[in-house]
C-alpha positions in Angstrom: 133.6 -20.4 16.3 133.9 -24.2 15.3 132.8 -25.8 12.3 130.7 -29.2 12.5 132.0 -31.3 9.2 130.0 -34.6 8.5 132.0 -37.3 6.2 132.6 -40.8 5.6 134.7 -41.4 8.5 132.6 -39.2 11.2 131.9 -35.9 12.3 135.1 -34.1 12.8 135.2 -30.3 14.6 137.5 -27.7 12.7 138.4 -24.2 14.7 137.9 -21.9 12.2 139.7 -19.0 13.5 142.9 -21.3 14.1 141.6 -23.2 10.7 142.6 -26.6 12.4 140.8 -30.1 12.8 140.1 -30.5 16.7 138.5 -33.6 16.3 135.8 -36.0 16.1 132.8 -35.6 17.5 129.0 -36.7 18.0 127.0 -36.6 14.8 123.9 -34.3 14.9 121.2 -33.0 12.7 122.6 -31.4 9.8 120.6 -29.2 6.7 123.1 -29.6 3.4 122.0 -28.1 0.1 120.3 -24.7 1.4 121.0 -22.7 4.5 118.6 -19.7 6.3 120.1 -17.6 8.9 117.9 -18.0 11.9 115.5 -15.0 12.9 116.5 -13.0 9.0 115.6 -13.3 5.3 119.6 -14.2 4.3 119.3 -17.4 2.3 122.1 -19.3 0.4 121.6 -22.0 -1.6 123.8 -24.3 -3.9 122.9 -24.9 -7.7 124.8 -26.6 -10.2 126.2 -23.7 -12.1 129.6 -21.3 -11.7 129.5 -19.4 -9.4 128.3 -22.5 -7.3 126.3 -20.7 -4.8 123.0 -17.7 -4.8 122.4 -15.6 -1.8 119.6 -13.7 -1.2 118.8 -11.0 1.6 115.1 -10.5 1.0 114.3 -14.1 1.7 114.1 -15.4 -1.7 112.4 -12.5 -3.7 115.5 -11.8 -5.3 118.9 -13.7 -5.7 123.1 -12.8 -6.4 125.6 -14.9 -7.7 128.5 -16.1 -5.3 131.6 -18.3 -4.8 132.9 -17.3 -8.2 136.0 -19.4 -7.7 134.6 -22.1 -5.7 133.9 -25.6 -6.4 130.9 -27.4 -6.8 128.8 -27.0 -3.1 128.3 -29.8 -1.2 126.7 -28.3 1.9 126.2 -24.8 3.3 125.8 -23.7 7.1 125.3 -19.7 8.3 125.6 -17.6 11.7 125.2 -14.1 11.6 127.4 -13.0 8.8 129.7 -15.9 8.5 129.2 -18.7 5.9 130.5 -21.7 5.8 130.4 -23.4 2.4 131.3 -27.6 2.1 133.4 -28.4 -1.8 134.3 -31.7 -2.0 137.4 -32.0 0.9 137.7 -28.4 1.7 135.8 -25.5 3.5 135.4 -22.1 2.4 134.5 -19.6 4.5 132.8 -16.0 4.0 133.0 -13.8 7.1 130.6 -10.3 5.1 127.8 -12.5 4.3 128.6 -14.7 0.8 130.5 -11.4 -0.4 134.3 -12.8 0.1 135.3 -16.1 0.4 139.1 -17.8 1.7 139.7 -21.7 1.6 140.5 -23.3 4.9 143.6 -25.1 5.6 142.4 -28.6 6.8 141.7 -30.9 4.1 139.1 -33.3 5.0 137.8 -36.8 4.2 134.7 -36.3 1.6 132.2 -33.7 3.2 128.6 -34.4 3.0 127.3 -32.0 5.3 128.3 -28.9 7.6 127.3 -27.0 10.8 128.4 -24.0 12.8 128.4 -24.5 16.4 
């Protein structure tokens, strides 16, 4: 799975299971402060708070805490049970659903919004 990173110098693609920039790319549609996994009521949403991020599974009725450890959110994306999670240079990346979270290697220019492709 690849990674679809929008910053001030272009949209670069980052291979998240080598965790390693492939390149620029096209720039597309992007959502950025909230994401919704298609077809299911997972949401995850940013808010300016620590832990930086609330999931739901129950499409908003009720919310959890999560990131505790990661910086402020800049932009979200989701695909099954992998979330990808935008700080300011750097992704973070939860592979169970917002439970668990590892920062990527690359470090980017700044982020401003994210995709999974």
């Amino acid at each position: 799975m690849r990674a679809l990173v929008r910053t001030a110098h272009g949209v670069y693609a980052v291979d998240l299971d080598d965790e390693e920039v492939v390149g620029l790319v096209d720039d597309s549609g992007f959502p950025e402060r909230i994401a919704v996994r298609e077809g299911d009521t997972m949401v995850v949403a940013t808010e300016e708070a620590h832990p930086p991020l609330r999931v739901s599974h129950d499409g908003g009725v009720s919310w959890t805490d999560s990131g505790v450890g990661l910086p402020a959110a800049r932009a979200l994306a989701i695909a099954g049970e992998v979330v990808l999670c935008a700080g300011r240079n750097r992704l973070f990346l939860s592979e169970d659903g917002g439970r668990f979270w590892r920062a990527l290697a690359p470090e980017l220019p700044e982020i401003a919004a994210v995709a999974l492709d």
